[in-house]
C-alpha positions as CSV (number, residue, x, y, z in Angstrom):
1,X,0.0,0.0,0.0
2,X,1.2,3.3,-0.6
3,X,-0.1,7.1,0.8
4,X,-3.3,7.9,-1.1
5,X,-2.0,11.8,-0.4
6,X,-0.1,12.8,-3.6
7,X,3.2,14.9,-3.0
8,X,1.7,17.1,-5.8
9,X,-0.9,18.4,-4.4
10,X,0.1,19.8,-1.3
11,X,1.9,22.5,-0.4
12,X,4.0,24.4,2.2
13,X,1.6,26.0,4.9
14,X,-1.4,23.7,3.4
15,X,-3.8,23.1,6.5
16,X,-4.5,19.3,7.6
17,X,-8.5,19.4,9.6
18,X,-8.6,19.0,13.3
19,X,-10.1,15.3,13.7
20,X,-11.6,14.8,18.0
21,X,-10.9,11.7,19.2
22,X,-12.7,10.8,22.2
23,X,-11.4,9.1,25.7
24,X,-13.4,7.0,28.1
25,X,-11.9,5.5,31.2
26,X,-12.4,2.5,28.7
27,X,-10.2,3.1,26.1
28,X,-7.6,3.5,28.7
29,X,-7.9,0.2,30.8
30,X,-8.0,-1.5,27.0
31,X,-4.6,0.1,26.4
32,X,-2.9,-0.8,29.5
33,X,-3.9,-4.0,28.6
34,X,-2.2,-3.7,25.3
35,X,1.0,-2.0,26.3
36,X,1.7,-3.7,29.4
37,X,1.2,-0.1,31.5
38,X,-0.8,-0.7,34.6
39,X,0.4,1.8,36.2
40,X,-2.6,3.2,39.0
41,X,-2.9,7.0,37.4
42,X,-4.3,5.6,34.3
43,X,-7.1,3.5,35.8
44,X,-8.0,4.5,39.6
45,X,-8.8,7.4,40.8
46,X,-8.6,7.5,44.2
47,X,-4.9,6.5,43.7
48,X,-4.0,8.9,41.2
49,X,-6.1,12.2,43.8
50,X,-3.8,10.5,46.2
51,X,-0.9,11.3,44.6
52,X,-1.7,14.6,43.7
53,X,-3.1,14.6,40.6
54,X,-6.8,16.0,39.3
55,X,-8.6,12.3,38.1
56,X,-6.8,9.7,36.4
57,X,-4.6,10.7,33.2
58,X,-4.3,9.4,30.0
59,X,-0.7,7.3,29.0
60,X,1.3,9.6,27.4
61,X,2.0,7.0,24.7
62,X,-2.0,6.6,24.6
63,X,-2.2,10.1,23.5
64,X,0.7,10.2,21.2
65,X,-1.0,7.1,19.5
66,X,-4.0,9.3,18.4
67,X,-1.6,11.7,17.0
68,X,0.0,9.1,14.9
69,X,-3.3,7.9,14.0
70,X,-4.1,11.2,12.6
71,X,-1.2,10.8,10.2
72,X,-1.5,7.5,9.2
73,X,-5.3,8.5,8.5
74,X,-4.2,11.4,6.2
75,X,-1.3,9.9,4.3
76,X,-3.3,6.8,3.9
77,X,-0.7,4.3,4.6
78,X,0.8,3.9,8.1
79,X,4.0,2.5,6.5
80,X,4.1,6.6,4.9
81,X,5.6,7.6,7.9
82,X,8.7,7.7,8.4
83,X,9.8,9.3,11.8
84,X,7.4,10.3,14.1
85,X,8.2,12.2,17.5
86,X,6.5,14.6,20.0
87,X,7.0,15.9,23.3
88,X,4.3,15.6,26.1
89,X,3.6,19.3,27.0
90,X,0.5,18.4,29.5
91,X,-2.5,15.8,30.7
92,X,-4.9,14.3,29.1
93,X,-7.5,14.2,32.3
94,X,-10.2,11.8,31.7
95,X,-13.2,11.5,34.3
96,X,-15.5,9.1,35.0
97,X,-18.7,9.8,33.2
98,X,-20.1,9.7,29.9
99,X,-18.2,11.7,28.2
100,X,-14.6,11.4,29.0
101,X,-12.0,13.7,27.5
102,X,-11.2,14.7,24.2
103,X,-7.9,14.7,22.4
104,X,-8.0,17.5,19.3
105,X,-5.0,17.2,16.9
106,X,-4.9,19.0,13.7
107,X,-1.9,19.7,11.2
108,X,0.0,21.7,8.8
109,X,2.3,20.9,6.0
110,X,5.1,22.6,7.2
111,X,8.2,21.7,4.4
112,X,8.5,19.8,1.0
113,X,11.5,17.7,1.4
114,X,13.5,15.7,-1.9
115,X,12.0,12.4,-2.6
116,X,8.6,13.4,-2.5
117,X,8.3,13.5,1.8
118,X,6.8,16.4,4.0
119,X,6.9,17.5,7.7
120,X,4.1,17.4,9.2
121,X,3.6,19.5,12.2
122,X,1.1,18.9,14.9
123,X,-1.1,20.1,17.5
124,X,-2.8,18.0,20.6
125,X,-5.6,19.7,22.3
126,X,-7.5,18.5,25.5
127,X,-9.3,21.0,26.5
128,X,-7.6,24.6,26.8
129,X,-4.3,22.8,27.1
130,X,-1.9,21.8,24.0
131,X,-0.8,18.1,25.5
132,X,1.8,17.2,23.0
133,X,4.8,20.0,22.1
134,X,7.0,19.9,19.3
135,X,4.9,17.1,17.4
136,X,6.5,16.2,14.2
137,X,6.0,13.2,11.5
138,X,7.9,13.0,8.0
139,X,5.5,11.2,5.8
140,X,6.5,9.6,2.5
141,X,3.7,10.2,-0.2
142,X,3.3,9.0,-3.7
């Protein structure tokens, strides 16, 4: 499979749409089950109050996994991307009700490299506070 996004048609400063993806106290037990991270913070919350933070917290790696996802839904192709990195910048806080918490990432073509790849640059949300800093992918497209 290759990236359905064509290197032709995008350009330099060329705006990728926000996508919301939600998080439930759910998805969260499902991932430590995937990953292996059981840690208390990400499942309990009287543990994680008692050790000073506001309600239990998304994984860090939870969160940078719907970033990645945002990519790899754009290009088309997960294989597309090349390198992939971000800093975490801030919690994703998800309570225990109906609604959870909602991750917003959006992009922006920032450069046209040789051999038909881009940088993309990205931005996390959750609420007023960007969770994931300095959020890069280069993506190989067709």
């Amino acid at each position: 499979m290759s990236a359905a996004v064509r290197y032709d048609e995008v350009e330099a400063g060329q705006e990728i749409p926000a996508v919301d993806y939600n998080v439930r106290r759910l998805n969260l037990v499902m991932y430590a089950g995937a990953s292996g991270d059981f840690n208390q913070i990400h499942w309990n919350e009287r543990f994680a109050k008692m050790v000073g933070l506001p309600d239990v917290i998304a994984h860090g790696m939870f969160t940078m996994a719907q970033a990645g996802r945002f990519v790899t839904d754009w290009a088309g192709d997960p294989g597309a991307v090349v390198d992939f990195g971000v800093r975490f910048s801030s919690m994703v806080v998800v309570p225990d009700d109906d609604q959870g918490a909602t991750v917003t990432v959006s992009g922006v073509v920032e450069e046209k490299l040789e051999d038909k790849k881009v940088i993309i640059g990205l931005t996390a949300r959750s609420g007023d506070a960007r969770v994931l800093s300095k959020a890069r992918a280069v993506v190989q497209l067709t």
